[in-house]
N, C-alpha and C positions, 0 to 999 in steps of 0.2 A: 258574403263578406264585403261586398261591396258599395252597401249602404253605409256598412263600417267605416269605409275609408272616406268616403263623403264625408258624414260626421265628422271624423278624426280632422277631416281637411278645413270643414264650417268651425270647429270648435279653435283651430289652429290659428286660424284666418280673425279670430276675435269676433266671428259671428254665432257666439251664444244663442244669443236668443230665436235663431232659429232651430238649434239641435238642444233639445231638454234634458232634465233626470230620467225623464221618463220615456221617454224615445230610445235614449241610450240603454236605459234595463232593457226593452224590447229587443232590439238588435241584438243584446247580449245573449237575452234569454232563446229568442231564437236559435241562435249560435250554438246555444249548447244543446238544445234539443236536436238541431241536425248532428251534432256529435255524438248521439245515442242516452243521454244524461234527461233522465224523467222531469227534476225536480232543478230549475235554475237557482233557485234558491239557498239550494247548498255552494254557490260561488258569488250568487250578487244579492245587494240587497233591494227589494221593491220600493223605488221611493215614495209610492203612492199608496204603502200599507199601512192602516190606522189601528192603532192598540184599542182593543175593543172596551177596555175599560176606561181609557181618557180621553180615546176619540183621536188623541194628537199621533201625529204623523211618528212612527214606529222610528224613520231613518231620516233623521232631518240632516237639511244640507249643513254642511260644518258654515259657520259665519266668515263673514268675508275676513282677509287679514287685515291686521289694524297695517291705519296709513305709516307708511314713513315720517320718523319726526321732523319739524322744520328746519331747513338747513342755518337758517339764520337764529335760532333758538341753540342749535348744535355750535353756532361759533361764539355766539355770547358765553359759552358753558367753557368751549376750552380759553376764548380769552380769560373767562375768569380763573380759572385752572392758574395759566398763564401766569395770571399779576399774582395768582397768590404764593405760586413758587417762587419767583423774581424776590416777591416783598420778604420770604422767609431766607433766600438766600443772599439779600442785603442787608437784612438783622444779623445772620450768621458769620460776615466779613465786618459789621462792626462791631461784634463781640470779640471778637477775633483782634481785631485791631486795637481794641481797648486792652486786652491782655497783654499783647505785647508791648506796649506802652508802657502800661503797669510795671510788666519783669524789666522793662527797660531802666523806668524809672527808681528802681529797689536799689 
């Protein structure tokens, strides 16, 4: 278990690219064969196994997550947010103010 914790500590450490998919299935698979368990398989998946019929990799890595969106893109959005409430609640106090005028005027 103690390649494990390596790993776990390279991977931690944002040093990827030393510890892989496929280092880490090995470690695992080990792991469970010293636990008595024939077949690793039935808990991890091989990332290095190819569907026999398409060739392509059986367990592919999920893609990266999309970026964060731009922060400056995020404040144009709520300024415009912003002026649009502002504009509909200055329409709404001169409608307002026009009525009362009006009843005043009657």
């Amino acid at each position: 278990m103690a390649i494990g914790n390596v790993q776990k500590e390279l991977l931690s450490a944002g040093k990827a690219g030393l510890v892989g998919d496929l280092q880490l299935y090995n470690t695992a698979s080990e792991l469970t064969r010293i636990m008595g368990h024939k077949n690793p398989n039935q808990f991890f998946n091989d990332p290095s196994a190819i569907n026999p019929q398409t060739g392509q990799l059986l367990n592919r890595p999920p893609s990266s997550p999309t970026p964060p969106p731009d922060p400056k893109l995020l404040s144009a959005q709520a300024r415009a947010q912003i002026d649009a409430a502002t504009s509909a609640h200055q329409a709404q106090l001169a409608s307002r103010r026009r009525r009362a005028i009006l009843s005043i005027c009657r």
